[in-house]
PyMOL Python script that loads the backbone (N, CA, C, O; Angstrom):
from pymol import cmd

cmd.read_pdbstr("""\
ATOM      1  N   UNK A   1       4.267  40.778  17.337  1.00  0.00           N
ATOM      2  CA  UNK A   1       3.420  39.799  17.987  1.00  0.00           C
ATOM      3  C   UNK A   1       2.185  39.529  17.125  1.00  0.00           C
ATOM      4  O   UNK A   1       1.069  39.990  17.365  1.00  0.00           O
ATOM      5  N   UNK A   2       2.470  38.812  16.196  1.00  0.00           N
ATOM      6  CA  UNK A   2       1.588  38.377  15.210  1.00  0.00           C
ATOM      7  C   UNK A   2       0.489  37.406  15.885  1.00  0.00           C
ATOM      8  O   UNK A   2      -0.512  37.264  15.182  1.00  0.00           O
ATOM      9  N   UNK A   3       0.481  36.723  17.090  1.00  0.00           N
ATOM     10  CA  UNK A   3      -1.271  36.494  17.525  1.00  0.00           C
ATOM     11  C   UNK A   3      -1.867  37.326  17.780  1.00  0.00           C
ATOM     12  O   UNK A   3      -2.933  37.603  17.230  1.00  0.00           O
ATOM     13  N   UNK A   4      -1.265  38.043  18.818  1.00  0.00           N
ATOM     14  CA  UNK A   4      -1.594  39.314  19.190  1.00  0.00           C
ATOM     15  C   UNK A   4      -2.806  39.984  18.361  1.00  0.00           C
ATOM     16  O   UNK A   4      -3.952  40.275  18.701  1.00  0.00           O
ATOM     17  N   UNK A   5      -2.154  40.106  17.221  1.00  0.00           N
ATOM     18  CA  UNK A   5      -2.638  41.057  15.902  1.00  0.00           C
ATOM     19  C   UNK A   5      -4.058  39.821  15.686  1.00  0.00           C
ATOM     20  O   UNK A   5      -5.220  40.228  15.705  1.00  0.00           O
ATOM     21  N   UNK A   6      -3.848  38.879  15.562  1.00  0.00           N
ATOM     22  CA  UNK A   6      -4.708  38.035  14.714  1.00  0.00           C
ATOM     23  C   UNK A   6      -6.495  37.653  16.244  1.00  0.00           C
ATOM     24  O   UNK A   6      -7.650  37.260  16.083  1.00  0.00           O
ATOM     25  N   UNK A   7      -5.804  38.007  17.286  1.00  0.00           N
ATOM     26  CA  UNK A   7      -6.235  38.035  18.213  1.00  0.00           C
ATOM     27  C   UNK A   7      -7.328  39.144  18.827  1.00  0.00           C
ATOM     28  O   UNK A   7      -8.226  39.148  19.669  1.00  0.00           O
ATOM     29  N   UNK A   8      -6.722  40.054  17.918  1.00  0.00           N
ATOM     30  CA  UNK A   8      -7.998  41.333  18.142  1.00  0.00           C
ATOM     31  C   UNK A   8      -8.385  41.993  17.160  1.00  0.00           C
ATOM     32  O   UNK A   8      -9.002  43.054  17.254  1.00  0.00           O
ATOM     33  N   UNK A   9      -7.928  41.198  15.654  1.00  0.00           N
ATOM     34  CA  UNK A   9      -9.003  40.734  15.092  1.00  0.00           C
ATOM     35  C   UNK A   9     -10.085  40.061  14.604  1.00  0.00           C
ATOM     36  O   UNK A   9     -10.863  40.414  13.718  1.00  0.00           O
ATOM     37  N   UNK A  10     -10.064  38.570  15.576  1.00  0.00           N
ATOM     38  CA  UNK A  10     -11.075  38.310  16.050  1.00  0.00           C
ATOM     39  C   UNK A  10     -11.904  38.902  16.966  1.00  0.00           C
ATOM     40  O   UNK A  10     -12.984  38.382  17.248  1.00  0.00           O
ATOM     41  N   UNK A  11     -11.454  40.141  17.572  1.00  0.00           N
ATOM     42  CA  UNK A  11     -12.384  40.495  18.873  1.00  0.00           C
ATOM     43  C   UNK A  11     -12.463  39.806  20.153  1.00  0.00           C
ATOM     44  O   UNK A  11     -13.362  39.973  20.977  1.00  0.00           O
ATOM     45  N   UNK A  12     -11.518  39.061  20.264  1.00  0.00           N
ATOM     46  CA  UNK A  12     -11.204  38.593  21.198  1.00  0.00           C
ATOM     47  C   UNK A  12     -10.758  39.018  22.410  1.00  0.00           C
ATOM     48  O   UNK A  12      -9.952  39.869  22.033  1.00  0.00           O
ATOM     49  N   UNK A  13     -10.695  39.035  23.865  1.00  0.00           N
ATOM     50  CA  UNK A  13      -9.995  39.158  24.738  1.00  0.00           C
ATOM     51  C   UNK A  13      -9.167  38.333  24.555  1.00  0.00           C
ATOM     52  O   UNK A  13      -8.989  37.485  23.681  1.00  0.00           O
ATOM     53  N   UNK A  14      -8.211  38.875  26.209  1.00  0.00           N
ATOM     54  CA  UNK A  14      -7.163  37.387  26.394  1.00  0.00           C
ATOM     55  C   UNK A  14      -7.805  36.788  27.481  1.00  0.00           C
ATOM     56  O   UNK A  14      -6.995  35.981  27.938  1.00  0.00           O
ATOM     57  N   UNK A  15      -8.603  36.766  27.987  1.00  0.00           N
ATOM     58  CA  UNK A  15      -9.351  35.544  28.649  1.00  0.00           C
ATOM     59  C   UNK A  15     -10.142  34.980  27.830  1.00  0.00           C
ATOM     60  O   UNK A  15     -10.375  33.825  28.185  1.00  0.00           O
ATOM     61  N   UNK A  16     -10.773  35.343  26.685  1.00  0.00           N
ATOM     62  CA  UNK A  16     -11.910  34.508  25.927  1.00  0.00           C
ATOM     63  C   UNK A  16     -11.369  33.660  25.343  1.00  0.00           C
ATOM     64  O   UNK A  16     -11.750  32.491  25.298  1.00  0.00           O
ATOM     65  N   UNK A  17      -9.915  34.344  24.540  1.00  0.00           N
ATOM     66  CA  UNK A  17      -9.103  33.875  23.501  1.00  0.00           C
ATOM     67  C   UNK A  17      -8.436  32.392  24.267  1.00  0.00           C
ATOM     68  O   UNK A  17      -8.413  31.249  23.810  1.00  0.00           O
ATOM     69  N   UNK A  18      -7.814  33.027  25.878  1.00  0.00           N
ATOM     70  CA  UNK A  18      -7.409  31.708  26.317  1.00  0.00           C
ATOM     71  C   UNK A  18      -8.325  30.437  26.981  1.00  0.00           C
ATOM     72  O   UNK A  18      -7.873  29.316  27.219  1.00  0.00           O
ATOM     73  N   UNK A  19      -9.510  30.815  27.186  1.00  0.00           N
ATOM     74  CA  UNK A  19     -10.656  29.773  27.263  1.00  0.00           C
ATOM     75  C   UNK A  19     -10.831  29.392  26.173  1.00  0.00           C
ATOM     76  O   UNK A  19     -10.952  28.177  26.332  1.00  0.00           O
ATOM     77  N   UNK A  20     -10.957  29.646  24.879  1.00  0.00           N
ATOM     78  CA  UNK A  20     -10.986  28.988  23.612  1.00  0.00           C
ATOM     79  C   UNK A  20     -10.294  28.497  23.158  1.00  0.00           C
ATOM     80  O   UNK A  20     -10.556  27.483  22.512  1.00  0.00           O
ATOM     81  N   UNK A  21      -9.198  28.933  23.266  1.00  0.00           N
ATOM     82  CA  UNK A  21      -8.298  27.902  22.516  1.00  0.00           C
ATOM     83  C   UNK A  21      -7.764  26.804  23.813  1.00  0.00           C
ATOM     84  O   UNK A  21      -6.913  26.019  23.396  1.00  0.00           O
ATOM     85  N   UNK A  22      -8.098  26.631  25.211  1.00  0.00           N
ATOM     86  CA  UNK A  22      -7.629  26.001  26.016  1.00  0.00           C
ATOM     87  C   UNK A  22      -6.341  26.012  26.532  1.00  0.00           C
ATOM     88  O   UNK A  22      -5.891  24.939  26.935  1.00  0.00           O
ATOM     89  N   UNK A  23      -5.754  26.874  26.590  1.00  0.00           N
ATOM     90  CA  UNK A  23      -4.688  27.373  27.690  1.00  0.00           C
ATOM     91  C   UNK A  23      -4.959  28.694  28.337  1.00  0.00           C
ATOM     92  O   UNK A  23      -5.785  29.583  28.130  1.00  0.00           O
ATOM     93  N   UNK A  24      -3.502  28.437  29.611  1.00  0.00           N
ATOM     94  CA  UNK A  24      -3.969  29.468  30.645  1.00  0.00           C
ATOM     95  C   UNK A  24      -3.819  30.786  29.930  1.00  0.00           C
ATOM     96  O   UNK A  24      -3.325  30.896  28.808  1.00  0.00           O
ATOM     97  N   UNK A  25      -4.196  31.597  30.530  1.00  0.00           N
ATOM     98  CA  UNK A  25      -3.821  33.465  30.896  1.00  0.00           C
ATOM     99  C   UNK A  25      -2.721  33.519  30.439  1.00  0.00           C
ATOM    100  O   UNK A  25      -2.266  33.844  29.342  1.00  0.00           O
ATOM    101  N   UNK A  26      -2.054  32.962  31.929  1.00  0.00           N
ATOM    102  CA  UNK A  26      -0.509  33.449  32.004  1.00  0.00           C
ATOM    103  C   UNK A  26       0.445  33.062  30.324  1.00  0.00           C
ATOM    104  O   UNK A  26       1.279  33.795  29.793  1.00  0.00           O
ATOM    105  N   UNK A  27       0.061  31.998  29.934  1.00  0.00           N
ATOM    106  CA  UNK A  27       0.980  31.195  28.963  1.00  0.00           C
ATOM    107  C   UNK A  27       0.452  32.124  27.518  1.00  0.00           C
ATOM    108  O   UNK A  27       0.860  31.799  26.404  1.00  0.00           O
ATOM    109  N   UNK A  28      -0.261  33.008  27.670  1.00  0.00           N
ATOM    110  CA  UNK A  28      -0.996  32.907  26.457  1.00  0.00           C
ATOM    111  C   UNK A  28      -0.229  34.958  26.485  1.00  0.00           C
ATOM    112  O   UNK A  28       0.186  35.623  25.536  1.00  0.00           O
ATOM    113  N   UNK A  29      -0.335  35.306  27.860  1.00  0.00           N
ATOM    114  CA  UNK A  29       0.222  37.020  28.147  1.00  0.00           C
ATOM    115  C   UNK A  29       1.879  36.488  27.525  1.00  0.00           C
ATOM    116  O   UNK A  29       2.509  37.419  27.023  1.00  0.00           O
ATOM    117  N   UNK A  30       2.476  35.353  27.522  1.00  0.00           N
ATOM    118  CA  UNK A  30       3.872  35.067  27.607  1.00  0.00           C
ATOM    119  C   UNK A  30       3.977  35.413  26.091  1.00  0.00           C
ATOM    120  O   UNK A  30       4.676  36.109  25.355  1.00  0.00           O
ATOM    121  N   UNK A  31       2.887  34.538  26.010  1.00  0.00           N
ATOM    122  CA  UNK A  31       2.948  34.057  24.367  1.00  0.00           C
ATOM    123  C   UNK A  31       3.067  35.464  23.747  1.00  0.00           C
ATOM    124  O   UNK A  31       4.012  35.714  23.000  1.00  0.00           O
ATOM    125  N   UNK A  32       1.948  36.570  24.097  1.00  0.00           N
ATOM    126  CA  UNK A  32       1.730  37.513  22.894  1.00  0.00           C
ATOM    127  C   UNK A  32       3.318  38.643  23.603  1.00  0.00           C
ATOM    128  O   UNK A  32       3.888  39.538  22.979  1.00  0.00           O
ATOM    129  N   UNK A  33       3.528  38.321  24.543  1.00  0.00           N
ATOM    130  CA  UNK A  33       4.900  39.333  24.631  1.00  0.00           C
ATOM    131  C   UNK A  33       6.381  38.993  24.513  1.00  0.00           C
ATOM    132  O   UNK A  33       7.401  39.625  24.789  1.00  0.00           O
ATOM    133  N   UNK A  34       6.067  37.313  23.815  1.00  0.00           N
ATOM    134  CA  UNK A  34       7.074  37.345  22.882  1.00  0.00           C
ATOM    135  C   UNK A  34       8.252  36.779  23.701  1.00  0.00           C
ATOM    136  O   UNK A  34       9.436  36.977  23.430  1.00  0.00           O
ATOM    137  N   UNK A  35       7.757  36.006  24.799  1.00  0.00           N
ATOM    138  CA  UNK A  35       8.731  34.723  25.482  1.00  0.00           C
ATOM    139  C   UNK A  35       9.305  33.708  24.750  1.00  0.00           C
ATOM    140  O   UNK A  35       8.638  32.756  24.345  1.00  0.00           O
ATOM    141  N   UNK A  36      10.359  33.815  24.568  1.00  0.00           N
ATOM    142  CA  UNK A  36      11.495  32.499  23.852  1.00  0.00           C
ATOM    143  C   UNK A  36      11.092  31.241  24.248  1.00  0.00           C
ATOM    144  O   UNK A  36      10.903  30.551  23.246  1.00  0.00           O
ATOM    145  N   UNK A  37      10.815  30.464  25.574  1.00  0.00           N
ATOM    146  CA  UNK A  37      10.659  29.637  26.105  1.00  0.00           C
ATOM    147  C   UNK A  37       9.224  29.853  26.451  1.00  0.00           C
ATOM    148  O   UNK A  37       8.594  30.711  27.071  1.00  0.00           O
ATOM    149  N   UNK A  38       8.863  28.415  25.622  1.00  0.00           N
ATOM    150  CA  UNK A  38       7.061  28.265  25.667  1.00  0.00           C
ATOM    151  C   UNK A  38       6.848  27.101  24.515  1.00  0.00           C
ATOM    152  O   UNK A  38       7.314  26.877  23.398  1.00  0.00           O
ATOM    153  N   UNK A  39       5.510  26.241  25.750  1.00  0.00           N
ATOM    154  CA  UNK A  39       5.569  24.727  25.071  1.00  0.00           C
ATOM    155  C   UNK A  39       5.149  24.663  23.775  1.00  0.00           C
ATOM    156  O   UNK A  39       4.517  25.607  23.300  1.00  0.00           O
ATOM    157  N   UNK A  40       5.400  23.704  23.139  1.00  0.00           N
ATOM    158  CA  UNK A  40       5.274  23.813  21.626  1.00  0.00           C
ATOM    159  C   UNK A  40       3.505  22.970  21.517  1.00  0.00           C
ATOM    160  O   UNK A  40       2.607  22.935  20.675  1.00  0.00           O
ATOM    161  N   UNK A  41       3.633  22.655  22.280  1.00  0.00           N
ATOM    162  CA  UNK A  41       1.929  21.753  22.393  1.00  0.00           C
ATOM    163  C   UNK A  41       0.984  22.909  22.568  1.00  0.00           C
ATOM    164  O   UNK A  41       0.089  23.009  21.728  1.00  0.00           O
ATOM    165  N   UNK A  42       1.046  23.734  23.463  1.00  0.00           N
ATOM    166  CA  UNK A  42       0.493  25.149  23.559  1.00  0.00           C
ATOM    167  C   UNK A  42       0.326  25.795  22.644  1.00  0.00           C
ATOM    168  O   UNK A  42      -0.802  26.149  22.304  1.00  0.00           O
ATOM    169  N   UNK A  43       1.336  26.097  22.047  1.00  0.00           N
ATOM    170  CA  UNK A  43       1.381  26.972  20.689  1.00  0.00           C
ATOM    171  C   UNK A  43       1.059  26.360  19.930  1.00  0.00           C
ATOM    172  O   UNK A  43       1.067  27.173  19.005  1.00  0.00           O
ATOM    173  N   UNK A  44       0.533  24.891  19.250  1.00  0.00           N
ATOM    174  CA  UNK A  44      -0.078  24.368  18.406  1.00  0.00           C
ATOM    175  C   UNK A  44      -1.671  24.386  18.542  1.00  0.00           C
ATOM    176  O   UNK A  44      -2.476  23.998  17.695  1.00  0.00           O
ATOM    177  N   UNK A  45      -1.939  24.921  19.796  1.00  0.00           N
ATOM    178  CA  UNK A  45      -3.380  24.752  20.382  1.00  0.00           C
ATOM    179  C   UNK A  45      -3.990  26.087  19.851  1.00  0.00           C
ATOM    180  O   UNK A  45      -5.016  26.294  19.203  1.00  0.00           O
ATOM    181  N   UNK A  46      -2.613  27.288  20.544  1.00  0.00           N
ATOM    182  CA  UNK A  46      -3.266  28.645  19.676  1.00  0.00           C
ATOM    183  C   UNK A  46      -3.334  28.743  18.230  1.00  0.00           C
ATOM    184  O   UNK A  46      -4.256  29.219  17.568  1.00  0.00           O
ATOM    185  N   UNK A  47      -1.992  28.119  17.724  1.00  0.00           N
ATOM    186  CA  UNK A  47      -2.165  28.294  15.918  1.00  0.00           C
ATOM    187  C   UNK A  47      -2.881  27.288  15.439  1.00  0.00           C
ATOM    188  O   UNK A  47      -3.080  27.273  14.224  1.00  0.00           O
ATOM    189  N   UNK A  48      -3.332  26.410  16.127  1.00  0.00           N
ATOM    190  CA  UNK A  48      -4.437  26.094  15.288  1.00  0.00           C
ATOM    191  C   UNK A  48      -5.977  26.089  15.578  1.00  0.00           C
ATOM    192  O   UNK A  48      -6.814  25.508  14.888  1.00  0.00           O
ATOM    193  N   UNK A  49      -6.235  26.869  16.771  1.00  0.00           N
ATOM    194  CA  UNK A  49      -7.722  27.693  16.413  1.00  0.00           C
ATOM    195  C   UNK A  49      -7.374  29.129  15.457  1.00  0.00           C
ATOM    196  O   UNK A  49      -8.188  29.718  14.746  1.00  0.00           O
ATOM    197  N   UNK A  50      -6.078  29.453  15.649  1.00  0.00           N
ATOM    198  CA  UNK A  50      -6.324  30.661  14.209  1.00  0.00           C
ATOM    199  C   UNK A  50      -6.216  30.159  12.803  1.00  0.00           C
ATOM    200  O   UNK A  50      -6.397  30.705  11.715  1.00  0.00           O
ATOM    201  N   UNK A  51      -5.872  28.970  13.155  1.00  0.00           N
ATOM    202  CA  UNK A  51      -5.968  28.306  11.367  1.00  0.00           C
ATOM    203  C   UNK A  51      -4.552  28.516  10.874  1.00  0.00           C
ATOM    204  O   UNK A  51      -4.327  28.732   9.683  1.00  0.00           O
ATOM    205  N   UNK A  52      -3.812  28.467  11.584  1.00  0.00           N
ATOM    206  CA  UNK A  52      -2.212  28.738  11.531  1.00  0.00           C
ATOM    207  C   UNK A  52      -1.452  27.099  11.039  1.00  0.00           C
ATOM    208  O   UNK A  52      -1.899  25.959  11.175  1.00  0.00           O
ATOM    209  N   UNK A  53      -0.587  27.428  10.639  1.00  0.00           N
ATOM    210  CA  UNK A  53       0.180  26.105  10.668  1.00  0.00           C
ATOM    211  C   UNK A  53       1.767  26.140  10.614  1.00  0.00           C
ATOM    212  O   UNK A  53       2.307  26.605   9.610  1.00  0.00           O
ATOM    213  N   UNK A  54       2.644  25.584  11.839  1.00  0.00           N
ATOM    214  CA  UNK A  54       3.688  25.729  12.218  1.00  0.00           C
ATOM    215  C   UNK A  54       4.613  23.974  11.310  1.00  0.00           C
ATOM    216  O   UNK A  54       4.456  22.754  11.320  1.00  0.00           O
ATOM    217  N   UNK A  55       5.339  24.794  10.805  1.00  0.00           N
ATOM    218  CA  UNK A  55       6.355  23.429  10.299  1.00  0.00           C
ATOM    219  C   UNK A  55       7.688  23.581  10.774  1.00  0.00           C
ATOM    220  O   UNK A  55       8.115  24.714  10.994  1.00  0.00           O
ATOM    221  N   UNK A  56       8.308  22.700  10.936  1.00  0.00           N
ATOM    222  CA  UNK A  56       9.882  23.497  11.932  1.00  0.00           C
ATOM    223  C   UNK A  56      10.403  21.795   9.884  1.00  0.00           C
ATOM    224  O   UNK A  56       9.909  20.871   9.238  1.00  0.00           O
ATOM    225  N   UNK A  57      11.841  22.794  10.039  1.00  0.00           N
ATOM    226  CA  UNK A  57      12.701  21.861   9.161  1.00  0.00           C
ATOM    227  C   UNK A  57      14.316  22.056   9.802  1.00  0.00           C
ATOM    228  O   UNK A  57      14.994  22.983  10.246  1.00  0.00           O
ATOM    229  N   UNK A  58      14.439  20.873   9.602  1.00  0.00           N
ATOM    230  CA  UNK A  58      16.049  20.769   9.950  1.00  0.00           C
ATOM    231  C   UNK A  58      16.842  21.566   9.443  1.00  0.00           C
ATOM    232  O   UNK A  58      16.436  21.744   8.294  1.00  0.00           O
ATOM    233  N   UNK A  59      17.815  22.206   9.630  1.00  0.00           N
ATOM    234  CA  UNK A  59      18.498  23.406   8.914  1.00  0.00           C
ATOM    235  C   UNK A  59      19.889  22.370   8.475  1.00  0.00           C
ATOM    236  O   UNK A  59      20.794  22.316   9.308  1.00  0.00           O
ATOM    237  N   UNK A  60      20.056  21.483   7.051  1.00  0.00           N
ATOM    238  CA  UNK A  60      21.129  20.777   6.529  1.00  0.00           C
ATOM    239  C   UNK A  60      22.569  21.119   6.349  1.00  0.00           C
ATOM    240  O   UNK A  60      23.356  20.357   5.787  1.00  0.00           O
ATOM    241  N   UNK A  61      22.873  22.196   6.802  1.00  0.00           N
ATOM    242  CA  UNK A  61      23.823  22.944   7.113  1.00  0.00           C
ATOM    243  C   UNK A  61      24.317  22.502   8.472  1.00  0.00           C
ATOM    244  O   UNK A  61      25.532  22.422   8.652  1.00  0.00           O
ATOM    245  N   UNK A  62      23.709  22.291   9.166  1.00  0.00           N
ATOM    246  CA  UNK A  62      24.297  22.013  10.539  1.00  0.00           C
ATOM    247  C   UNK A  62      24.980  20.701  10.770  1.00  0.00           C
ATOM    248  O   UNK A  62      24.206  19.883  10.272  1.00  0.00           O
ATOM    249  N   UNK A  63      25.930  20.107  11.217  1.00  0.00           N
ATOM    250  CA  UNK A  63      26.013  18.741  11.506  1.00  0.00           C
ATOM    251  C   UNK A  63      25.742  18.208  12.474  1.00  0.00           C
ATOM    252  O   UNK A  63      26.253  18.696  13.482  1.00  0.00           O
ATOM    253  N   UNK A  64      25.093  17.330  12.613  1.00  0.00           N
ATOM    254  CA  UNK A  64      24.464  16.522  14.178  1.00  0.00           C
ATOM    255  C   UNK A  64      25.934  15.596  14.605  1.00  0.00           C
ATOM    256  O   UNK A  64      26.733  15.443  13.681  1.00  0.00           O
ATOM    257  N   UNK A  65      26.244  15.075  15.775  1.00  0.00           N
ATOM    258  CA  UNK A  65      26.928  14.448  16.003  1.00  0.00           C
ATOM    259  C   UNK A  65      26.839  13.287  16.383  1.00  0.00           C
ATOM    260  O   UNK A  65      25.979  13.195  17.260  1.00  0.00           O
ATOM    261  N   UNK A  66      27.408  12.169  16.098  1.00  0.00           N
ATOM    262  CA  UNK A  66      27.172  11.052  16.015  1.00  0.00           C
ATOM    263  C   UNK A  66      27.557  10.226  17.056  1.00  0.00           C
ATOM    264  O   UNK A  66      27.323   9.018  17.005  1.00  0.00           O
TER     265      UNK A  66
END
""", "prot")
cmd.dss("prot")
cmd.show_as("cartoon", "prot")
cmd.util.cbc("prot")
cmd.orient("prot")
């Protein structure tokens, strides 16, 4: 749980952390214990008050169907 980590080394709580970066408690306890399902708008809110940056790429191996 790499926010987690990045999270208390800011000194952060998880209420400060989730008043700062603007999401709830709950989404943010999900987040650091590593819930599969969780909005991607959210998680752009936390990684980017840590200065994070998320890129997703198509994996070209796969075939889409037409």
């Amino acid at each position: 749980m790499q926010i987690k980590n990045l999270r208390k080394k800011l000194g952060l709580t998880q209420i400060d952390f989730a008043r700062r970066t603007g999401v709830g408690l709950r989404f943010l306890r999900e987040l650091e214990r590593g819930k599969t399902t969780v909005r991607l708008d959210k998680l752009n809110q936390v990684l980017g008050f840590l200065g994070v940056h998320l890129e997703l790429a198509r994996d070209e191996n796969v075939k889409s169907e037409q």
